[in-house]
SETI-665181 format. One line per field, with one value per residue (C-alpha): residue number from 1; x, y, z. Coordinates in Angstrom, 3 decimals, padded with zeros to 6 digits. Layout:
% SETI-665181
seq <- (NUM,...)
x <- (X,...)
y <- (Y,...)
z <- (Z,...)
END
This chain:
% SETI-665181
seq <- (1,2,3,4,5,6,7,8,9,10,11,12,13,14,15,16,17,18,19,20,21,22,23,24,25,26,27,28,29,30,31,32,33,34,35,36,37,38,39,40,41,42,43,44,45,46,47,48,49,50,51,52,53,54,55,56,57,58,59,60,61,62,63,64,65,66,67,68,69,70,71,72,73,74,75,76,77,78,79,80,81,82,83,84,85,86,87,88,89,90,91,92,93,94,95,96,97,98,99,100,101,102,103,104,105,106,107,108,109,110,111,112,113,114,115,116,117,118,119,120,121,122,123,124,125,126,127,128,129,130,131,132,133,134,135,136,137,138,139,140,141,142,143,144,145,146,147,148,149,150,151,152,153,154,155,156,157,158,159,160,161,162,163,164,165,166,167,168,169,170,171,172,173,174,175,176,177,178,179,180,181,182,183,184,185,186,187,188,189,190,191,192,193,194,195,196,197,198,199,200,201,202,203,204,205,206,207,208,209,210,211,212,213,214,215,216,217,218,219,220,221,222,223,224,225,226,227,228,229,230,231,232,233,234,235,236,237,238,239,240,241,242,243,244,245,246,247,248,249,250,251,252,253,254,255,256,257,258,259,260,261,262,263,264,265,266,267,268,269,270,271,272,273,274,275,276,277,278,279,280,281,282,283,284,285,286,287,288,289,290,291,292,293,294,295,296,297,298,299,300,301,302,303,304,305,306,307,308,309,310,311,312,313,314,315,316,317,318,319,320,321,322,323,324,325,326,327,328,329,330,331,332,333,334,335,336,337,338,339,340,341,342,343,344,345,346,347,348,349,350,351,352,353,354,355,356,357,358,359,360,361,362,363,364,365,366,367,368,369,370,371,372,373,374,375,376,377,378,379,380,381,382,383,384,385,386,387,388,389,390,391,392,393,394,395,396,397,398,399,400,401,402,403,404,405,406,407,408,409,410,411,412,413,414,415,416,417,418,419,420,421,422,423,424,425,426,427,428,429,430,431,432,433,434,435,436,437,438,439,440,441,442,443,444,445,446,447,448,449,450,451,452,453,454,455,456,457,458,459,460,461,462,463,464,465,466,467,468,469,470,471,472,473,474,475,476,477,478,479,480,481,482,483,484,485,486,487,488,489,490,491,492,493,494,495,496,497,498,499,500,501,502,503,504,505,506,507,508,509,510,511,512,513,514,515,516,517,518,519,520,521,522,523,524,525,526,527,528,529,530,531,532,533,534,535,536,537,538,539,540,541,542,543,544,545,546,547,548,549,550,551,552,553,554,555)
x <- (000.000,001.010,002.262,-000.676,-001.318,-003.048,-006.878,-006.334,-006.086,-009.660,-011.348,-009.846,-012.589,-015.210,-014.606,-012.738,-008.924,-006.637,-004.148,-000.947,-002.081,000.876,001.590,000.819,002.503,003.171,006.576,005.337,002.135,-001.416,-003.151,-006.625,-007.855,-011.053,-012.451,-015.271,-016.516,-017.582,-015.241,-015.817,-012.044,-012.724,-009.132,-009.471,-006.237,-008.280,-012.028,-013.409,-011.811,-012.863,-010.341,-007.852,-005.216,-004.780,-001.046,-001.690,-003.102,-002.714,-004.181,-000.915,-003.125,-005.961,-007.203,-008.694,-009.403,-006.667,-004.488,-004.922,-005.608,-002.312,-000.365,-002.227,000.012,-001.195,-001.815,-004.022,-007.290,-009.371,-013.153,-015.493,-017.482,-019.975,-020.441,-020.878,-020.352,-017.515,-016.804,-013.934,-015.088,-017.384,-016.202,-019.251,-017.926,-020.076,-021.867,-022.430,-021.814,-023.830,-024.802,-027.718,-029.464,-030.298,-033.660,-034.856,-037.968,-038.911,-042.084,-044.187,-044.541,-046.810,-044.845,-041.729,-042.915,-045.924,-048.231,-048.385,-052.369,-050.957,-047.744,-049.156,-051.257,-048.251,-046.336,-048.806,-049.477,-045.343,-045.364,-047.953,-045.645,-042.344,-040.476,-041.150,-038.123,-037.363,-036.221,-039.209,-037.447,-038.926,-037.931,-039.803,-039.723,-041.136,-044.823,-043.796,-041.279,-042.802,-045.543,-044.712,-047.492,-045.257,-042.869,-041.721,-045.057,-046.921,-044.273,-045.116,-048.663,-047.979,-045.297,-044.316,-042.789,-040.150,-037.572,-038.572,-036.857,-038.113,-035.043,-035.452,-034.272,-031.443,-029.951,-029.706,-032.164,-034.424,-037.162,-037.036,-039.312,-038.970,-037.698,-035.235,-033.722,-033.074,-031.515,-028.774,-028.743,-029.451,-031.130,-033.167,-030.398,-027.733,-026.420,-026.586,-023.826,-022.032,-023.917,-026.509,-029.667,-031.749,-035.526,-037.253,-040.809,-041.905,-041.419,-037.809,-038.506,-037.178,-039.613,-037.251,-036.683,-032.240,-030.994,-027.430,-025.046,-026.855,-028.377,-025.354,-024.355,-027.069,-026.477,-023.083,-024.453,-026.717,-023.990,-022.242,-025.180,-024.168,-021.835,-019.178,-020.131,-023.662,-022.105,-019.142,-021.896,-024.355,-021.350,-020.725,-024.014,-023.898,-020.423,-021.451,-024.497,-022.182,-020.081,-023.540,-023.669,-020.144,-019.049,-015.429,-014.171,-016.385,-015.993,-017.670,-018.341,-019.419,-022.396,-023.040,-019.637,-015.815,-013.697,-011.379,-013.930,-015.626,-012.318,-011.518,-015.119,-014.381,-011.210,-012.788,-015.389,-012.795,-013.905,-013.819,-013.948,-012.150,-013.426,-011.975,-012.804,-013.500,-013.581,-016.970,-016.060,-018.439,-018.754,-019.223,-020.990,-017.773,-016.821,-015.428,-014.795,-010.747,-009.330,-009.447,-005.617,-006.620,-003.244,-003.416,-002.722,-003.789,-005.365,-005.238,-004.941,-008.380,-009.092,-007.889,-008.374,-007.720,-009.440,-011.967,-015.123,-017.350,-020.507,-020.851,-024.509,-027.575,-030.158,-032.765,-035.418,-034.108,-033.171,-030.096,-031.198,-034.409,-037.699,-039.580,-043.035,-041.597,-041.108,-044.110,-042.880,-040.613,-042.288,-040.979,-038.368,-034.636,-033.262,-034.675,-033.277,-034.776,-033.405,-029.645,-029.505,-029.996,-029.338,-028.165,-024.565,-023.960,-020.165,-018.925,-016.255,-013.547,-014.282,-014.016,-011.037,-009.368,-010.305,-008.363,-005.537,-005.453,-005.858,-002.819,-000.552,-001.416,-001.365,-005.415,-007.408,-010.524,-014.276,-016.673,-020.753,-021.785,-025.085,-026.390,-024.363,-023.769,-022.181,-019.920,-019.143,-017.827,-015.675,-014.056,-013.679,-012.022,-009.450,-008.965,-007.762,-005.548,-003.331,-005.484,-005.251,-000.960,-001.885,-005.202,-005.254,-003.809,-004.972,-008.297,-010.494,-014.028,-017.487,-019.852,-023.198,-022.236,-025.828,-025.337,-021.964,-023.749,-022.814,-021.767,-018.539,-017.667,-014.878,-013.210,-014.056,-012.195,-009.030,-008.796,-008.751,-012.120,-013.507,-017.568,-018.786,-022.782,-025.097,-027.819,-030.409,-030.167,-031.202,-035.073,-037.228,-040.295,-040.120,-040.825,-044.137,-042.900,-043.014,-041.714,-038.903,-037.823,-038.382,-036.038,-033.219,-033.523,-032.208,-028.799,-027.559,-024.764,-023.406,-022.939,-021.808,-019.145,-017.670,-017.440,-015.808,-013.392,-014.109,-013.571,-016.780,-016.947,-020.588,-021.717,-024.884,-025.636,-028.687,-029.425,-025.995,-027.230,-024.998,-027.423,-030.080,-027.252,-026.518,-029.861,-030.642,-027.170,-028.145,-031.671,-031.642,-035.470,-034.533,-033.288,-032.293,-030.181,-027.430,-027.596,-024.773,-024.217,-024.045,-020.262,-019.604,-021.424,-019.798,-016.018,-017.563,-018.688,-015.037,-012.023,-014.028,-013.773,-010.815,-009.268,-011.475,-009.290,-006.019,-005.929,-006.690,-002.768,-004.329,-007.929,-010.774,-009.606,-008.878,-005.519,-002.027,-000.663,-004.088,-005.393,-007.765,-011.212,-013.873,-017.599,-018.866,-022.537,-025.994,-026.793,-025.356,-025.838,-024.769,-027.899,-030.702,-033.792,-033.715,-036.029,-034.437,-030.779,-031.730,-032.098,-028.437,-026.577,-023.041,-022.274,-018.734,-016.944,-013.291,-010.442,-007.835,-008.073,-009.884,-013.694,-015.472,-018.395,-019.936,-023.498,-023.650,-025.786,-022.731)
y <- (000.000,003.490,005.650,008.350,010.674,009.322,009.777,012.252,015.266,014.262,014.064,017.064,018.790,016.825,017.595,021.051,019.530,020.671,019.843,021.468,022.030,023.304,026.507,028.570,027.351,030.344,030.404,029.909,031.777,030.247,029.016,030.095,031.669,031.469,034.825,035.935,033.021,031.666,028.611,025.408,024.189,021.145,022.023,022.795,024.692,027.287,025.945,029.053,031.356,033.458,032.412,029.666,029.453,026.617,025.409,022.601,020.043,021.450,024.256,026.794,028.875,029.334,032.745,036.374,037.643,040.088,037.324,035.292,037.894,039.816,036.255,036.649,037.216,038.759,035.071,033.881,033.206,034.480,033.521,035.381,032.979,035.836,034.950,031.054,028.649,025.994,022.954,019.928,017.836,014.969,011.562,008.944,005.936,004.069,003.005,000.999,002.268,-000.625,-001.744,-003.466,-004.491,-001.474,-003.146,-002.807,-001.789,-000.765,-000.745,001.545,000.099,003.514,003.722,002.319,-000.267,-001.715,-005.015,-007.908,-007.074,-003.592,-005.261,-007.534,-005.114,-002.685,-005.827,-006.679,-003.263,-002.956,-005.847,-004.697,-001.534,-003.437,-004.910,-008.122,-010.054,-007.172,-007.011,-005.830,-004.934,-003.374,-002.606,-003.956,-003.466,-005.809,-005.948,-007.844,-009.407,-011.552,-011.910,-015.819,-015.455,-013.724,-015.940,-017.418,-018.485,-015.237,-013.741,-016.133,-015.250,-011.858,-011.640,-014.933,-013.472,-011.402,-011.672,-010.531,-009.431,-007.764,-006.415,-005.291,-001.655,-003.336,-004.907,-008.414,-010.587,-010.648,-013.087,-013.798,-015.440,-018.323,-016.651,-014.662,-017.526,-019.886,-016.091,-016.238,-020.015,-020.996,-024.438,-026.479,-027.999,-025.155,-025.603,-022.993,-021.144,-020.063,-017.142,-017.664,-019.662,-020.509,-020.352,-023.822,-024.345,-028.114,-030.078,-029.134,-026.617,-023.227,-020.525,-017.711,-016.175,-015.930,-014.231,-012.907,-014.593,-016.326,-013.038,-011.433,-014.539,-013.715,-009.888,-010.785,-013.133,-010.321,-007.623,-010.075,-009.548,-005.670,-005.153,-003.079,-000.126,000.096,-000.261,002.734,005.124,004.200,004.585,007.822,009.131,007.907,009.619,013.231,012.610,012.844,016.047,017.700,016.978,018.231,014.582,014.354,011.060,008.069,004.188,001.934,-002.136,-003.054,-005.659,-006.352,-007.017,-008.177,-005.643,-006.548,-005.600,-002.382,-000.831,-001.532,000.062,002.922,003.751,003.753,006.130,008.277,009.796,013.024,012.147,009.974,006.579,003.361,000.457,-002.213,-005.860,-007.342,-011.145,-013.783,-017.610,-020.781,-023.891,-025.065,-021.962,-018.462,-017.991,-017.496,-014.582,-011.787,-010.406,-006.666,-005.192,-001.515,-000.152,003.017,001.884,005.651,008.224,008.732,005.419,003.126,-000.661,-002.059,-003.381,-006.374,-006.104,-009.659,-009.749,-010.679,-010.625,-009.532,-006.634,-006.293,-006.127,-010.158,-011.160,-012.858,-016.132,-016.341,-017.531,-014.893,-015.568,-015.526,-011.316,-010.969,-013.276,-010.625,-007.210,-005.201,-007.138,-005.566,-008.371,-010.985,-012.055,-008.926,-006.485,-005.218,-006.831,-010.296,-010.271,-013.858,-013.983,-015.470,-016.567,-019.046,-017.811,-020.119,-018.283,-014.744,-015.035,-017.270,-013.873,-011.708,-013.320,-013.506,-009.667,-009.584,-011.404,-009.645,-005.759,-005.214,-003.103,-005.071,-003.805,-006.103,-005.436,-005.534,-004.862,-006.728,-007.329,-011.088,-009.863,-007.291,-009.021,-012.111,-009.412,-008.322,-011.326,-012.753,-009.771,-010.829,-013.903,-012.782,-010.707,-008.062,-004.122,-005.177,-005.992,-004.322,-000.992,001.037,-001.074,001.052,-002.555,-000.730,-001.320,-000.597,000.463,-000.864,-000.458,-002.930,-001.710,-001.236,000.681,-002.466,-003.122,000.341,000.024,-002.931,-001.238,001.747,-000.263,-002.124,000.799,-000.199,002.379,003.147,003.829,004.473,005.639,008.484,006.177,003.654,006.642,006.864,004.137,005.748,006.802,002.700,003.230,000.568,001.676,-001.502,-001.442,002.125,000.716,-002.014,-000.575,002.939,000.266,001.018,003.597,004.970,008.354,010.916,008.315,006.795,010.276,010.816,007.605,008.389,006.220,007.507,008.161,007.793,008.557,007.393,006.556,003.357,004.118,007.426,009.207,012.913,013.346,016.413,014.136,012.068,014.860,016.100,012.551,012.585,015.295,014.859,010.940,010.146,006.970,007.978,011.495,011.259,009.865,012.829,014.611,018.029,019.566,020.142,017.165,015.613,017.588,016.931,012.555,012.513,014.478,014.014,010.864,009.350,010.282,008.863,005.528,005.177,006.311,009.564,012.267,013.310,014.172,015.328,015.648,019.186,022.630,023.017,024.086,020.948,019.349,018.139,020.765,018.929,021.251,021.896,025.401,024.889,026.572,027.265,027.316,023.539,025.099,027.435,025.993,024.652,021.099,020.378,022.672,020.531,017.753,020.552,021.635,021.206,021.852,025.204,024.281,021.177,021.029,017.574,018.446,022.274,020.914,021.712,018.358,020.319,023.950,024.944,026.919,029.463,029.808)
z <- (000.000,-000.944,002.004,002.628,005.346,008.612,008.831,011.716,009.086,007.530,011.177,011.527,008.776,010.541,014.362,015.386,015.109,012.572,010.546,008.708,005.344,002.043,001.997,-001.344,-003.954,-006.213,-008.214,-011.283,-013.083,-013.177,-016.106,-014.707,-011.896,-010.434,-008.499,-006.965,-005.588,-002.281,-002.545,000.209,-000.116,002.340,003.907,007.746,007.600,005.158,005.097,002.920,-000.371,-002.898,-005.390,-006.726,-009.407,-011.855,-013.554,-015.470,-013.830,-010.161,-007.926,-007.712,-004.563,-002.510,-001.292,-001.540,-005.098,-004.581,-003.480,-006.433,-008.745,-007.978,-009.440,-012.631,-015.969,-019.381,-020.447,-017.548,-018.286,-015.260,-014.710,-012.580,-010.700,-010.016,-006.440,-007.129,-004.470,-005.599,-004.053,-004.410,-007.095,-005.759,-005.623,-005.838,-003.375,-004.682,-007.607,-010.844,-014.289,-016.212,-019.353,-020.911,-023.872,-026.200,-027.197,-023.773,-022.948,-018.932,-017.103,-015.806,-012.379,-011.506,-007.978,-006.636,-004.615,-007.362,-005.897,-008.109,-009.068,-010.380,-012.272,-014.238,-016.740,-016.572,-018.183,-020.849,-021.814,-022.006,-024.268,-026.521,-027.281,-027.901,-030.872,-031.233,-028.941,-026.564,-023.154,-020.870,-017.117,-014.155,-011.083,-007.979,-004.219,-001.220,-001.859,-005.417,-004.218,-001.148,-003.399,-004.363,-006.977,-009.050,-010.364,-013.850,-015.133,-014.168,-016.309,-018.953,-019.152,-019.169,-021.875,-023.025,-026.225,-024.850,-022.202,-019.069,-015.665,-012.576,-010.563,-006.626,-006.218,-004.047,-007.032,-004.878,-006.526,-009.628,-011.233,-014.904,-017.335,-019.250,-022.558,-020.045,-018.583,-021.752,-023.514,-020.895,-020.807,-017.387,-017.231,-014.917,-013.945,-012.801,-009.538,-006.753,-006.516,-003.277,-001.512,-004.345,-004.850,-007.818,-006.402,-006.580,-005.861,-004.605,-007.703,-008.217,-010.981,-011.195,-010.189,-012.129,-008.857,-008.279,-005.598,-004.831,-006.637,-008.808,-010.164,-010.338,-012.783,-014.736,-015.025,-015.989,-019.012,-020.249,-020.010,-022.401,-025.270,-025.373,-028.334,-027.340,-029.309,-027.761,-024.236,-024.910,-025.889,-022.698,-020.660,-022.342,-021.152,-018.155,-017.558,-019.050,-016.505,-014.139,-015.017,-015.261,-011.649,-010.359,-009.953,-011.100,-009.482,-009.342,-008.267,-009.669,-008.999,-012.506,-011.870,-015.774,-016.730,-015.860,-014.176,-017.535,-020.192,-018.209,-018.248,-022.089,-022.575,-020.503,-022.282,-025.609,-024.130,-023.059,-019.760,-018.699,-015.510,-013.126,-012.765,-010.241,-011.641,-008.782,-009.111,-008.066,-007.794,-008.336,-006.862,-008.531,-006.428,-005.432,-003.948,-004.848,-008.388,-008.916,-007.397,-010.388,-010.215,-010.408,-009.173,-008.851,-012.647,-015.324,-018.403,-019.077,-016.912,-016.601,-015.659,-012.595,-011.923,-008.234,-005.222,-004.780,-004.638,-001.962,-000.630,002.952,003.024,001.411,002.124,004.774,001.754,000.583,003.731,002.251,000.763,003.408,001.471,-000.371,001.538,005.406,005.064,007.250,009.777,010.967,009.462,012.753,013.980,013.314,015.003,012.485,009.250,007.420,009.548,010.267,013.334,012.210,008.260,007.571,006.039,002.927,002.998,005.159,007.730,006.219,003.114,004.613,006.255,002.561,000.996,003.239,003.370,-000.334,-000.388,001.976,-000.391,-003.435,-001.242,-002.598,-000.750,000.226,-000.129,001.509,001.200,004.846,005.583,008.510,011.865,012.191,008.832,010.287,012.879,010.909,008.927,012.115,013.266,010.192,010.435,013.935,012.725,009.752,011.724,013.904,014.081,013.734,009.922,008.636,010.880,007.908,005.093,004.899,004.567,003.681,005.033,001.902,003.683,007.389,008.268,011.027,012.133,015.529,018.583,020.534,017.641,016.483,018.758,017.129,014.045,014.443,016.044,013.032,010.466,008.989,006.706,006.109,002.923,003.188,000.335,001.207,-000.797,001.647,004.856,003.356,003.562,003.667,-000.158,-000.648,001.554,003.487,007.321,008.905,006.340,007.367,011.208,010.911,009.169,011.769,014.165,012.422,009.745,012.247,010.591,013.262,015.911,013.601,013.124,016.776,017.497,014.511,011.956,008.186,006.276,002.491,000.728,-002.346,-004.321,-005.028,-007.670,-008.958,-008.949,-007.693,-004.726,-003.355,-002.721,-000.881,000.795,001.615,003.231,005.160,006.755,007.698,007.861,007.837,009.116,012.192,012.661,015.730,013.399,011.044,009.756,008.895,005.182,005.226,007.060,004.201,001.418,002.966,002.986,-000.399,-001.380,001.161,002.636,-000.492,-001.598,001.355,000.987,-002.392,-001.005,-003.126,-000.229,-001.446,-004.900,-004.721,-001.818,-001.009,-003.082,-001.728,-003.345,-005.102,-005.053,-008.722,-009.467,-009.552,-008.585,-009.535,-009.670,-007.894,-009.275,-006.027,-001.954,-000.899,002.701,002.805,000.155,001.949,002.363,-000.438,-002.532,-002.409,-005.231,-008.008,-007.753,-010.968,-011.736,-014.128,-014.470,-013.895,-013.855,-013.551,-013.586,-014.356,-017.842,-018.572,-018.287,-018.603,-018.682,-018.453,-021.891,-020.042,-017.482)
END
């Protein structure tokens, strides 16, 4: 592992502790300067400006306009933000640039948590619209889901002519149709995978329903039907999307595809962004799939590919692998298999601690999915027995979601460098209409209390990529406010947090001297905006790297 600077200087922007920051940086004469601007710098040596320079790539100062204006030469170009609040460039922790079938044609479920009864027509009138062949996809939440009558043949019968797959907003399990499952060539006979099950009803026959695993499997198949060309310009979109938004880092677990092929198709798409490509392994029924050598390397210098990607457990919507229909067994219960207090884990401990140690060997930073707490515990436990705080406390092992990293093993958590890398999607349940959902998970969700105990916070999204709706929720979390965060806290989680998740706070998280100069001039003050106001904030001006990766024309 790189040597980086100790998490103690990123508390520092989160508590009232400080640390050195560089001093200005000004022998040589700026590129670009940036004045007038109310400028969040995320440094706690110098938390607020109203100007930067630019030399090449870099930030050459931070300061007063006549500061920074005073270095300018007859060749600097100068911008007046006109009072525009600018912030470091976002880094999304979190997410999953995808791919899929360009013939695909989606649902209107009418709301996003649709009842079978209210599905069905949605389907048919769907397939009555398409091309003959076409993919029809929805998206589903818990009423459809523990609804057992949907299944394989009610997909038949409502559009037996065209594939057809009904993902859960979690992303952890789908159910496919007939046509869907012979298209990616998955037979009555395949075998469950490891962490992953192939839904059976009493006869032995495949009810369409995979979970985990075994519908990650299938994602990867499908991704495998995109021709290159179709995928580079979807991921194109999906990267400008994200320049719109003052994103100019991302890091992303592709789902669809190999961590080899996403990062070929990214550097034909030629991003002008930065994007981390992170290996999401898979498992096979005799175990986890061969360990995908990823080590740390460029493609371009837009692009990196390291860290591994497992999943530990499911999601409190699944349950893990617990049968669809036994949801309302345990509607209020956080301790039960739905909640975070009980979520069932899906690898066996063996396995856990086989992956670590294979981490250790190869120096790959490890990103487990941890959702529940028997699953967070078996995590700590399994760095326990691969060498303790002595071996991982600097090797920044993350915590994606952590929503049961509970009060009782924070401690441990902290002492053996864990970092927690939570989505603001995941902080409102009540948007799913699904009280008892929103009651179990407000059991966990630590934010506020993992900050105090010192633990490094990364946010990302994890669905829709807007980070001011993930900042919005971090700061109000509806599902239990005592945990909330405050708006720069965060800003400095979803930029310095995540930089330091990726080992990069040296580079970018911060507009300080020497710093890359990723930034986002913001449409409006995130730090002042109404609450409901935050998820309409757009970027006018997105730099990496001092280059425009995008400018509102209007700007």
């Amino acid at each position: 592992m790189r040597h980086i600077r100790p998490f103690a200087c990123l508390l520092a922007l989160l508590s009232v502790a400080a640390c050195g920051g560089r001093g200005q940086q000004a022998e040589a004469p700026p590129d670009l300067i940036l004045h007038n601007g109310r400028i969040f710098t995320a440094n706690a040596t110098q938390p607020h400006a109203q100007a930067l320079a630019i030399r090449g790539e870099r930030i050459l100062a931070v300061g007063s306009d006549a500061e920074i204006l005073a270095l300018a030469v007859e060749a600097t170009q100068r911008i007046d933000l006109q009072g525009h609040p600018v912030i470091p460039g976002i880094n999304d922790a979190h997410e999953h640039l995808t791919i899929w079938p360009a013939d695909t044609v989606m649902v209107d479920t009418g709301s996003l948590n649709p009842e079978w009864d209210a599905l069905r027509p949605a389907i048919v009138d769907a397939a009555g619209k398409a091309d003959a062949g076409s993919v029809i996809r929805g998206s589903i939440f818990g009423k459809a889901f523990h609804d057992t009558r949907l299944d394989r043949s009610a997909l038949d019968a409502a559009a037996a002519a065209h594939p057809v797959v009904l993902g859960t907003v979690t992303g952890h399990a789908g159910i496919y149709n007939s046509r869907a499952l012979d298209a990616l060539g998955i037979d009555e006979d395949v075998a469950d995978p490891m962490g992953g099950r192939y839904e059976r009803d009493a006869s032995g026959r495949l009810t369409g329903a995979l979970r985990e695993y075994a519908d990650w499997e299938a994602s990867r198949r499908a991704g495998a039907l995109v021709p290159d060309a179709v995928a580079v310009a979807q991921l194109r979109q999906q990267l400008e999307q994200r320049a719109r938004l003052g994103i100019t880092s991302t890091q992303t677990m592709p789902v669809a595809t190999d961590v080899a092929r996403m990062a070929a198709l990214l550097a034909q798409a030629d991003p002008a962004i930065r994007v981390r490509v992170i290996s999401f392994n898979t498992t096979t029924p005799d175990g986890r799939a061969p360990y995908v050598d990823v080590a740390r390397h460029n493609p371009t210098p837009m692009i990196e590919v390291s860290g591994q990607k497992w999943i530990v457990d499911g999601v409190g919507l699944e349950g893990s692998l617990t049968p669809r229909d036994q949801a309302h067994l345990h509607a209020h219960d956080p301790q039960g298999p739905f909640g975070p207090g009980g979520l069932p884990v899906l690898l066996p401990q063996a396995e856990i601690e086989a992956l670590l140690r294979e981490s250790l060997q190869r120096d790959e930073q490890v990103l487990v999915h941890v959702f529940g707490r028997p699953g967070a515990a078996a995590m700590l436990d399994a760095m326990d027995a691969t060498g303790g705080a002595e071996v991982w406390a600097n090797r920044r092992l993350r915590f994606e979601h952590a929503d049961g990293l509970l009060d009782d093993l924070v401690p441990r958590a902290r002492a053996l460098g864990v970092v927690v890398s939570q989505q603001g999607s995941h902080l409102d349940a009540s948007m799913f209409e699904d009280p008892a959902f929103g009651k179990r998970l407000g059991a966990g969700q630590l934010l506020r209390s993992l900050l105090d105990a010192g633990i490094p916070l990364a946010l990302g999204s994890d669905g829709p990529p807007n980070p001011y709706v993930g900042i919005l929720l971090a700061s109000v979390h509806p599902n239990r406010p005592d945990e909330a965060i405050t708006r720069e806290q965060a800003v400095i989680a979803y930029t310095m947090g995540s930089a330091y998740a990726q080992f990069a706070e040296d580079d970018k998280g911060s507009l300080e001297p020497g710093k890359l100069a990723d930034l986002a001039v913001l449409s409006q003050d995130i730090f002042s905006v109404p609450p409901e106001a935050l998820p309409a904030t757009t970027s006018r001006l997105t730099l990496v790297g001092g280059k425009v990766a995008w400018r509102d024309p209007e700007f």
